[in-house]
GULO-688933 format. One record per residue (C-alpha): y, x, z; residue in one letter; residue number from 1. Coordinates in Angstrom, 3 decimals, always signed. Each point is the difference from the previous one (the first is absolute). Layout:
> Y:X:Z:r:k
> Y:X:Z:A:NUM
...
***
This chain:
> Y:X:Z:r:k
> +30.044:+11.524:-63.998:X:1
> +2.566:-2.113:+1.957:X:2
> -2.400:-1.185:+2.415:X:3
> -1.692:+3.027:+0.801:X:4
> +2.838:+1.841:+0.434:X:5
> +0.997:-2.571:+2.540:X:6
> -3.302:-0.075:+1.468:X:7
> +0.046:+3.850:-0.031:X:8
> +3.444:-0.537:+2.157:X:9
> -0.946:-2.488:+2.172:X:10
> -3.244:+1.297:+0.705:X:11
> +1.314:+2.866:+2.573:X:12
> +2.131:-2.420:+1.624:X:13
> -3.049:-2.510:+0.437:X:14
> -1.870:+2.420:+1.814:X:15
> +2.346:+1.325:+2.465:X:16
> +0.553:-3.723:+0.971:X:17
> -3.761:-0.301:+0.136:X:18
> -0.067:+2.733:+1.982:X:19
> +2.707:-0.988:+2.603:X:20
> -1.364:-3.694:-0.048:X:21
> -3.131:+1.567:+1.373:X:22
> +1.205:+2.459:+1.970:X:23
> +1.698:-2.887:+2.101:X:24
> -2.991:-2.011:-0.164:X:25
> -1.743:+3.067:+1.513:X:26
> +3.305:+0.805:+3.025:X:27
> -0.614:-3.749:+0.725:X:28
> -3.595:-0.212:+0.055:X:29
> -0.445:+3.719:+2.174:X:30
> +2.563:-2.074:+2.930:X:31
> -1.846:-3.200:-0.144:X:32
> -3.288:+2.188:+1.001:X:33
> +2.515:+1.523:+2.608:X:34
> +1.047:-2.557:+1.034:X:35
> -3.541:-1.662:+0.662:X:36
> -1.627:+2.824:+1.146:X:37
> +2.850:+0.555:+2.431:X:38
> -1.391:-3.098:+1.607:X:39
> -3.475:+0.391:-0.022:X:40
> -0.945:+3.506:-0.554:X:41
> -0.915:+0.403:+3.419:X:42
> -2.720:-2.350:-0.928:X:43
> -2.481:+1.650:-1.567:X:44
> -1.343:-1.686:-3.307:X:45
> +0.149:-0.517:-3.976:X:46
> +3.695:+0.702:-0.815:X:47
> +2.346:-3.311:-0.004:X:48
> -2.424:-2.729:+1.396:X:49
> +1.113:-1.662:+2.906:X:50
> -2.709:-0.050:+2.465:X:51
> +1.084:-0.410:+3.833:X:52
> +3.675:-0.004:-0.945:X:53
> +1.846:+0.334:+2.718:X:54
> -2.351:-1.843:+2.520:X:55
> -0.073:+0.493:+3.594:X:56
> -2.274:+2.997:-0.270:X:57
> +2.212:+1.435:-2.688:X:58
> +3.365:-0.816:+0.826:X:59
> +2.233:+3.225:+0.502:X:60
> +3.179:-1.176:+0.796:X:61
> -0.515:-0.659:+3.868:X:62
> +2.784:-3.223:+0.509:X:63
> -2.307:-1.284:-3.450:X:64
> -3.406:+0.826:+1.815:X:65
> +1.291:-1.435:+3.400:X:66
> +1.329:-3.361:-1.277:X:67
> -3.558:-0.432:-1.251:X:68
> -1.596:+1.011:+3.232:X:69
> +2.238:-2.287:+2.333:X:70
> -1.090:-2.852:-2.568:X:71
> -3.658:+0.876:-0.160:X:72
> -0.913:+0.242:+3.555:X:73
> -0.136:-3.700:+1.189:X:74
> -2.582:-0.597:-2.740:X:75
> -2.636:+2.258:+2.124:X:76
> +0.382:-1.875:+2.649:X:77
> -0.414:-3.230:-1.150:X:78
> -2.940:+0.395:-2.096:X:79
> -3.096:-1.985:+0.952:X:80
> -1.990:+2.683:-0.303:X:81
> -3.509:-0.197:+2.324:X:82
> -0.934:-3.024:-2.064:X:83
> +0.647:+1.458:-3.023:X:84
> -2.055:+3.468:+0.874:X:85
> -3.078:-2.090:+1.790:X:86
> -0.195:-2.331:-3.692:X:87
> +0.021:+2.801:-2.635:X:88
> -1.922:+2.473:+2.072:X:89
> -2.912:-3.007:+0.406:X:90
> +0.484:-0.208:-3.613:X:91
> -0.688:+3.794:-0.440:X:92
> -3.228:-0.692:+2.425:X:93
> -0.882:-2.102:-2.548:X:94
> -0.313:+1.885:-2.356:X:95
> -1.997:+2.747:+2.060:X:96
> -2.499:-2.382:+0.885:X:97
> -0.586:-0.504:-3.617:X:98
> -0.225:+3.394:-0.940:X:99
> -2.551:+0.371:+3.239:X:100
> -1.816:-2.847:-1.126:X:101
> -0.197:+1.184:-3.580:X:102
> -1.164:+3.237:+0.758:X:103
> +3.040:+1.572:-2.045:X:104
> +2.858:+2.679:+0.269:X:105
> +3.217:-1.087:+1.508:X:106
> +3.290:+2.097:-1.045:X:107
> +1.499:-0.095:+2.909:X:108
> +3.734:+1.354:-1.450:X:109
> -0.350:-2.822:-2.511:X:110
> -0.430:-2.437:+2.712:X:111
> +2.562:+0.887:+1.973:X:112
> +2.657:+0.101:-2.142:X:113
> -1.265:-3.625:-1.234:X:114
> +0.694:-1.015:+3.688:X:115
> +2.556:+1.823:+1.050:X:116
> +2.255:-1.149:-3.532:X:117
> -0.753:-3.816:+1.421:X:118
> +1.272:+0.464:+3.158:X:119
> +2.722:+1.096:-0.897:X:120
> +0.497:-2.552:-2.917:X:121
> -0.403:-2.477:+2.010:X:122
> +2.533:+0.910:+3.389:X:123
> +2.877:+1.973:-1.925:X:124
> +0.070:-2.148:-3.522:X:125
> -2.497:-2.954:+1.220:X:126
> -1.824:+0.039:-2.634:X:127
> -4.313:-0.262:-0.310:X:128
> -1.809:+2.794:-2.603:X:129
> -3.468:-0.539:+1.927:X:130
> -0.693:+3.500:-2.040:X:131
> -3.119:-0.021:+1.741:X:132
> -1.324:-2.662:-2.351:X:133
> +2.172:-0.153:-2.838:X:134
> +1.583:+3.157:-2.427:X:135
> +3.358:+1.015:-0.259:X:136
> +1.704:+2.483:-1.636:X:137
> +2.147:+1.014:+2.990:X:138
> -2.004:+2.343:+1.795:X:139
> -0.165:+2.439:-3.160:X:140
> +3.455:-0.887:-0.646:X:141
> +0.663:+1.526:+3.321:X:142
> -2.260:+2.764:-0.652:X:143
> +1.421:+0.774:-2.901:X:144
> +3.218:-0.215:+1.057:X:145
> -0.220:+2.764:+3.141:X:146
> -1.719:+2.247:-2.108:X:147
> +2.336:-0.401:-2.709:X:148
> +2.897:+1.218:+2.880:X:149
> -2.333:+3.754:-0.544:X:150
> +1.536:-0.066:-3.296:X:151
> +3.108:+2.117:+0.032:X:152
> +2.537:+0.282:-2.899:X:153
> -1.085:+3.123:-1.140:X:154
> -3.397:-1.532:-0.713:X:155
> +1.751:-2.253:-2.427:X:156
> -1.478:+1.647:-3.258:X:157
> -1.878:-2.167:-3.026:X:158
> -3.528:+0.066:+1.705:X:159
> +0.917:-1.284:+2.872:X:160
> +2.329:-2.729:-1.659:X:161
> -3.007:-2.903:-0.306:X:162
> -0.701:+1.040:+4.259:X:163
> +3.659:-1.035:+0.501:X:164
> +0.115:-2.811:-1.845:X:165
> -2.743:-1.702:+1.874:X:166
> +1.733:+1.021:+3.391:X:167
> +2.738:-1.743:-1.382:X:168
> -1.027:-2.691:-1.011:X:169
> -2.098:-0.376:+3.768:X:170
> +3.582:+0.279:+1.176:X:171
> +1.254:-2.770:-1.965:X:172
> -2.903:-1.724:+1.343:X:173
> +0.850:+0.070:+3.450:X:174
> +3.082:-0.703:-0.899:X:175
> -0.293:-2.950:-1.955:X:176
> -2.267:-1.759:+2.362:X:177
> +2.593:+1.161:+3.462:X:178
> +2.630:-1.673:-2.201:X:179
> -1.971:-3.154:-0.653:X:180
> -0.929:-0.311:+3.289:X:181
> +3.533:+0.173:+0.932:X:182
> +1.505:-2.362:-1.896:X:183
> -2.761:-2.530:+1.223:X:184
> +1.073:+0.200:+3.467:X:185
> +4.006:+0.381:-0.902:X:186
> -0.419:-3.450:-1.679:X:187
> -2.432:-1.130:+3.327:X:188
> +3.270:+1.320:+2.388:X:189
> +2.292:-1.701:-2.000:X:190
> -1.716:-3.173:-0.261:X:191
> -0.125:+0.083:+3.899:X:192
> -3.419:-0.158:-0.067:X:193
> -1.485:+1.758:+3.464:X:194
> -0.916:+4.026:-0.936:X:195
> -1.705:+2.567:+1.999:X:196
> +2.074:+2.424:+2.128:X:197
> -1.840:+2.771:-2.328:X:198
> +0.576:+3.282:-1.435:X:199
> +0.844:-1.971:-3.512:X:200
> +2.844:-2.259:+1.866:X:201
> +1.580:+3.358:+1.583:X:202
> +0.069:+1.782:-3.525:X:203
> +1.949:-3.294:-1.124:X:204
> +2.441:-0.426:+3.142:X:205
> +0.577:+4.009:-0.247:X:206
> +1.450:-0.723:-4.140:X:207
> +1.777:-2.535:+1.023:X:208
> +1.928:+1.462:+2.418:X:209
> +2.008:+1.483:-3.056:X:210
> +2.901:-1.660:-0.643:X:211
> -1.000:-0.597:-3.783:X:212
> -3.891:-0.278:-1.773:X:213
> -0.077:+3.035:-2.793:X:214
> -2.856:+1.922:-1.806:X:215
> -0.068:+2.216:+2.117:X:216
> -0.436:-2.062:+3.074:X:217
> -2.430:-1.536:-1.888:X:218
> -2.055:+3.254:-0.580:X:219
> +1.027:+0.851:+3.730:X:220
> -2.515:-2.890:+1.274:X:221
> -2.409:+1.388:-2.688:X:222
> -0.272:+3.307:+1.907:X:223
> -0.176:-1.193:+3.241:X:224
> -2.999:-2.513:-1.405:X:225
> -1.666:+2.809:-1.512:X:226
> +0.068:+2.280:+2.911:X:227
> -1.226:-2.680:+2.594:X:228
> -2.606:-1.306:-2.134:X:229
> -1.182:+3.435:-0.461:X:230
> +0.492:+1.592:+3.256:X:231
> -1.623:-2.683:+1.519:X:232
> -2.966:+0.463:-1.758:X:233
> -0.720:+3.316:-0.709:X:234
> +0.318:+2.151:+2.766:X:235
> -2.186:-2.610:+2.065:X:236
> -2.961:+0.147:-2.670:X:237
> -0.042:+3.382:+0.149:X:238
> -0.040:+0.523:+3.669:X:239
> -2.882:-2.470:+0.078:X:240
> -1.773:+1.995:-2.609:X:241
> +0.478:+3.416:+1.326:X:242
> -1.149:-1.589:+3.217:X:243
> -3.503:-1.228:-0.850:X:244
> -0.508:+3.235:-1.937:X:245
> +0.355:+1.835:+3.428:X:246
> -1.855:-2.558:+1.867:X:247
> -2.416:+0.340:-2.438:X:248
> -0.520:+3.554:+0.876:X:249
> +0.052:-0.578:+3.832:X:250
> -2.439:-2.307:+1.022:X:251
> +0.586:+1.021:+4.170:X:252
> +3.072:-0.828:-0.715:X:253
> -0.699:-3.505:-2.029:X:254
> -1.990:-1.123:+3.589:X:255
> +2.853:+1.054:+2.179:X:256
> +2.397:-2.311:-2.460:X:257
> -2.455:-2.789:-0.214:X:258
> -0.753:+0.522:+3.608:X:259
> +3.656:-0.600:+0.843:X:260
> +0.165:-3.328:-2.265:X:261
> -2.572:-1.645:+1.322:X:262
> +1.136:+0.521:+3.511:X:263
> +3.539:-1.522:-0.881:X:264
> -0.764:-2.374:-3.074:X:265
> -3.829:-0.856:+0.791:X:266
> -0.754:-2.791:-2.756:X:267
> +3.447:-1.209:+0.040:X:268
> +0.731:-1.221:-4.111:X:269
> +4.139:+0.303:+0.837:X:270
> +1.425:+3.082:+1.315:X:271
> +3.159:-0.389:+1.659:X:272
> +2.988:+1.858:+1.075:X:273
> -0.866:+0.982:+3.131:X:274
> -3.595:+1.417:-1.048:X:275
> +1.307:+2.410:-2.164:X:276
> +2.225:+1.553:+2.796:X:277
> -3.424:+0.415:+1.785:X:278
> -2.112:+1.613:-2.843:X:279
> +1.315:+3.491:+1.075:X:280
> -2.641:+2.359:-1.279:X:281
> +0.379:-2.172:-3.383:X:282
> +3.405:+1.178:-0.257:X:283
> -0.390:+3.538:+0.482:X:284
> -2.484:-0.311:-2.951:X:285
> +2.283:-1.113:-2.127:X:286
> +2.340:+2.359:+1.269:X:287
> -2.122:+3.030:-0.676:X:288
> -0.805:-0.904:-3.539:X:289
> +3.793:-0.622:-0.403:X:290
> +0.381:+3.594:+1.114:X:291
> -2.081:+1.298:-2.451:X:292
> +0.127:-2.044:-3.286:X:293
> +4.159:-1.126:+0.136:X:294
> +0.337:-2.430:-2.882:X:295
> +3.565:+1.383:-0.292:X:296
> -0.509:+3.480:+0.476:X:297
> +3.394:+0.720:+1.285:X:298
> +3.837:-1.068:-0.067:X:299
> +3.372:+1.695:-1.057:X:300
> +3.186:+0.031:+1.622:X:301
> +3.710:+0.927:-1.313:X:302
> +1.611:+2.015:+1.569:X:303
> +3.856:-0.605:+0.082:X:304
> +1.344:+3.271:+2.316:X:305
> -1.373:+3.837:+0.674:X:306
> -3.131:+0.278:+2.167:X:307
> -1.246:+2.338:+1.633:X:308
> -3.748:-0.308:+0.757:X:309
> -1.997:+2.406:+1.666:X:310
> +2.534:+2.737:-1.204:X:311
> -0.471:-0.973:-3.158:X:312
> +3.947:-1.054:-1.706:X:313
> -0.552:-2.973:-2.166:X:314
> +2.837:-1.724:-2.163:X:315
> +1.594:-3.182:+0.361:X:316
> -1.362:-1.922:-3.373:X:317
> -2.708:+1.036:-0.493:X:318
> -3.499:-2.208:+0.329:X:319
> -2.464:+0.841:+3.124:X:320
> -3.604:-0.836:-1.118:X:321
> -2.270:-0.343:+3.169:X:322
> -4.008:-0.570:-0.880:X:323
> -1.646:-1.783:+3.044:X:324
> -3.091:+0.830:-1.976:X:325
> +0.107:+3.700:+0.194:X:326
> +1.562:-0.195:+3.474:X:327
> -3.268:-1.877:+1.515:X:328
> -2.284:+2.411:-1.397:X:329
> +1.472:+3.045:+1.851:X:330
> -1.977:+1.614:+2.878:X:331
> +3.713:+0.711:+1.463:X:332
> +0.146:-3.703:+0.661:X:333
> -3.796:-1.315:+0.235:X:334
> -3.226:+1.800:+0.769:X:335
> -2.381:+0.231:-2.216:X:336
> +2.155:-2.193:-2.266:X:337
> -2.465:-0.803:-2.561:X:338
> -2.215:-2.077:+2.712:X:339
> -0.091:-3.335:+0.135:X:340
> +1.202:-0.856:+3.428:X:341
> +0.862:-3.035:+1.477:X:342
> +0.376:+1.254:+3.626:X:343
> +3.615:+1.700:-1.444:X:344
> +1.453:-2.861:+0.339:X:345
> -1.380:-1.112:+3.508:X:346
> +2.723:-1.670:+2.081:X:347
> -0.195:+3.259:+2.678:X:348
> -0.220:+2.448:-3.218:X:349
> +3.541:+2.112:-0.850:X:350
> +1.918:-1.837:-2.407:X:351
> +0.457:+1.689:-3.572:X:352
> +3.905:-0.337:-0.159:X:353
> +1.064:+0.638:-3.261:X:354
> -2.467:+1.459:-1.947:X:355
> -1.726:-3.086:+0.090:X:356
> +2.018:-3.058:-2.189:X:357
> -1.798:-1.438:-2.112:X:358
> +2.356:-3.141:-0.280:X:359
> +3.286:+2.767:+0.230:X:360
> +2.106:+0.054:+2.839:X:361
> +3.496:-0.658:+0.914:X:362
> +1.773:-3.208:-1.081:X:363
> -1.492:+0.361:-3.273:X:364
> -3.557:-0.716:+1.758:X:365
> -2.132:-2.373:-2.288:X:366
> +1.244:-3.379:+1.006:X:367
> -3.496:-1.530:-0.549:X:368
> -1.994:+2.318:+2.102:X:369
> -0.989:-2.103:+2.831:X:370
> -0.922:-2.645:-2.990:X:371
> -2.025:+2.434:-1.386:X:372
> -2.087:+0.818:+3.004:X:373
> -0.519:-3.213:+1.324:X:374
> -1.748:-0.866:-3.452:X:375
> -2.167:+3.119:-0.199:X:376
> -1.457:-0.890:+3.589:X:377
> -0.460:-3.881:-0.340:X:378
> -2.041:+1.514:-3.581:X:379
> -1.760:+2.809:+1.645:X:380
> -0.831:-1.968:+3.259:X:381
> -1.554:-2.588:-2.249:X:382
> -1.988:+2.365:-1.837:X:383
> -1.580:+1.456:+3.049:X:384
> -0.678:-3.085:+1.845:X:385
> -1.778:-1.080:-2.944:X:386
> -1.974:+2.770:-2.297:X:387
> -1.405:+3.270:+0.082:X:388
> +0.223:+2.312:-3.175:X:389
> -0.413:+3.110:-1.470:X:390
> +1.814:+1.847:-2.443:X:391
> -2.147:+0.706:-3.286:X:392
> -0.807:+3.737:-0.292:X:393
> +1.176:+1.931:-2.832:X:394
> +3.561:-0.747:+0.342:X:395
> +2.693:+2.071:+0.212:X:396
> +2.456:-0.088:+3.075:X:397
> +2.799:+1.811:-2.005:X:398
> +3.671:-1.237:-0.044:X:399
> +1.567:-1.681:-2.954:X:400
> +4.044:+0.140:-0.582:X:401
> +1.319:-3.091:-2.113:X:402
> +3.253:-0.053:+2.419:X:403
> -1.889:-0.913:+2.975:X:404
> -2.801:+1.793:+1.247:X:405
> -3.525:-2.147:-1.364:X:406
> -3.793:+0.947:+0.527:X:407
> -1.267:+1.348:-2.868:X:408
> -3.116:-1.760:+0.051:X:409
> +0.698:-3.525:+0.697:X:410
> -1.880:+0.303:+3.445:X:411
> -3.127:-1.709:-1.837:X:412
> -1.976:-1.135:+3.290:X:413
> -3.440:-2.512:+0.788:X:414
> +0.995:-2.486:+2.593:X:415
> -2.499:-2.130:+1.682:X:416
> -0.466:-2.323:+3.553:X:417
> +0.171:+1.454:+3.189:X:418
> -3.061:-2.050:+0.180:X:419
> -1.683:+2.384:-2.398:X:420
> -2.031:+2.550:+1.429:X:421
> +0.147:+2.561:-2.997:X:422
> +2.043:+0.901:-3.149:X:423
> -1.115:-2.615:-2.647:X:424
> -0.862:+2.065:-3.351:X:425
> +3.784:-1.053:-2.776:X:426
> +0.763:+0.091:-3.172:X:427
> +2.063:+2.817:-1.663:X:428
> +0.472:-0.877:-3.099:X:429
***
């Protein structure tokens, strides 16, 4: 009776300090979700994965953001690039000719991202995948990843909870392998052993600028991994991709294009600087299907003091989003904006001031753009001086959202020799 009467005591007491023990455990876990969503909520993705951190995309504090730019810049410059470009894009030819000579289907989004994930492997992080003949698991890692970012928190419930563990675990992924990579040329630096002026270097010098090494400077050179290694690959691919699908569709104005490279490259195997400065009709190509298939479909801006816009009052703090998508397919700024049409972009046409940014504008401009469209001309020079091709019928030419804007289809398309004097019969299956 004794020790159920004291159980009978205790009992009420055990509870309530059950009940405040969790209760704490609950104020302390609601501001450590606070607390990290504070810092990356205005990334979108599965709640409490760090993804692009506070990389130089990401980065809102401005003194943060322009520490990081000052640091990054010289790495551009310096890059070795037309070498690079002219070695993986004869790898990607390749490749072509052996789907040509095999008579089979080439997915042309697949392909490019293999390519365009080398290149810049090899001059930000100097590493070699050679995806083009080998597998990997980072270009669904990557995939996975961005379309993982369409996840928001209130999409957080059970059936979704095996989805979001596999983006995480692609994010630990890229993670992982940036801090590998890192550590392998940290020891190479400190060794004094001779390193390339790259992208990976910069992330380094830029951490240890900081007076003292922490985990979070360690996760700072994380982000700014991931978001080069993606940025540098993605939007590229898809511009490629969108590209061909267009080209596909336009054969007049495939034979102006191929017209133009021939003139300038003739059967030149190296492309250099200078030639790309001369493929002008090239460029507004690649302009055009930028205009209409953005990989980023738009930007955001904070804004820190009252506007007034058009008559329109808007707050200080509040978050501007501007789609560069939906402003290139308005008939106030282009005519008949659903054309595909080089000629908007001729050197004499009216420039499209700012409704047309598809690498953002202001300060916060992509740093790599000029990167990006050198590399999608060497590629798309190359693949005109060399093949013709067609896309395969059937497939759709709708838009797919997994955080940048994909082809649905793939762009499945025949390729065979200029020499060839008619569509050689392929493989679908």
């Amino acid at each position: 009776m004794a020790v159920l009467y004291a159980l009978f005591h205790w009992l009420p007491h055990a509870l309530l300090l059950s009940l405040c023990v969790i209760f704490v455990a609950f104020l302390g876990y609601c501001f450590y979700i606070k607390h990290t969503h504070l810092k990356y909520d205005h990334i979108p993705g599965p709640p409490r994965t760090r993804f692009l951190g506070n990389g130089l995309v990401t980065a809102r504090n401005h003194e943060q953001w322009y520490k990081q730019r000052r640091i990054m810049d010289p790495a551009f410059s310096s890059l070795g690039l037309m070498s690079t470009f002219n070695e993986r894009a004869d790898k990607l030819m390749d490749k072509l000719s052996e789907h040509a000579d095999n008579k089979t289907v080439a997915n042309m989004l697949h392909l490019f991202n293999c390519v365009a994930m080398d290149i810049i492997a090899k001059v930000a992080f100097g590493v070699e995948l050679d995806l083009l003949r080998t597998s990997s698991p980072f270009p669904k890692a990557v995939e996975t990843c961005l379309k993982g970012m369409c996840y928001y928190v209130r999409d957080y419930k059970p059936q979704n909870w095996s989805y979001i563990n596999e983006v995480r675990e692609a994010c630990r992924l890229l993670r992982s392998t940036g801090a590998q990579w890192i550590n392998q040329r940290k020891t190479a630096m400190q060794n004094g052993e001779d390193v390339p002026k790259d992208i990976l270097t910069q992330i380094i010098k830029s951490a240890r600028q900081e007076e003292s090494m922490g985990k979070e400077d360690e996760e700072f050179m994380l982000d700014n991994f991931v978001t080069f290694f993606i940025a540098g690959q993605e939007t590229t691919a898809n511009q490629l991709a969108f590209c061909v699908m267009e080209l596909g569709r336009h054969p007049d104005i495939v034979e102006k294009a191929r017209k133009e490279v021939d003139e300038v490259i003739g059967m030149k195997r190296e492309i250099n600087y200078d030639d790309l400065g001369n493929l002008t009709y090239l460029s507004q190509v690649l302009k055009e299907s930028l205009r209409l298939y953005p990989p980023l479909v738009g930007t955001s801006r904070d804004l820190n003091n009252d506007m007034v816009i058009d008559g329109i009052r808007i707050p200080g703090g509040v978050t501007c989003v501007l789609s560069t998508y939906t402003a290139c397919r308005l008939e106030k700024f282009f005519k008949d904006p659903m054309k595909f049409d080089p000629d908007r972009f001729h050197p004499d046409a009216p420039k499209p001031y700012y409704c047309y940014y598809p690498f953002a504008l202001g300060p916060r401009a992509c740093l790599g753009q000029n990167f990006a469209q050198m590399e999608a001309k060497v590629v798309m020079a190359k693949l005109l001086q060399r093949f013709d091709f067609t896309l395969v019928p059937g497939q759709s030419f709708d838009v797919r959202d997994t955080g940048t804007l994909r082809p649905k289809s793939g762009v499945p398309s025949v390729f065979f020799s200029q020499t060839e004097n008619t569509v050689p019969p392929c493989d679908v299956t």
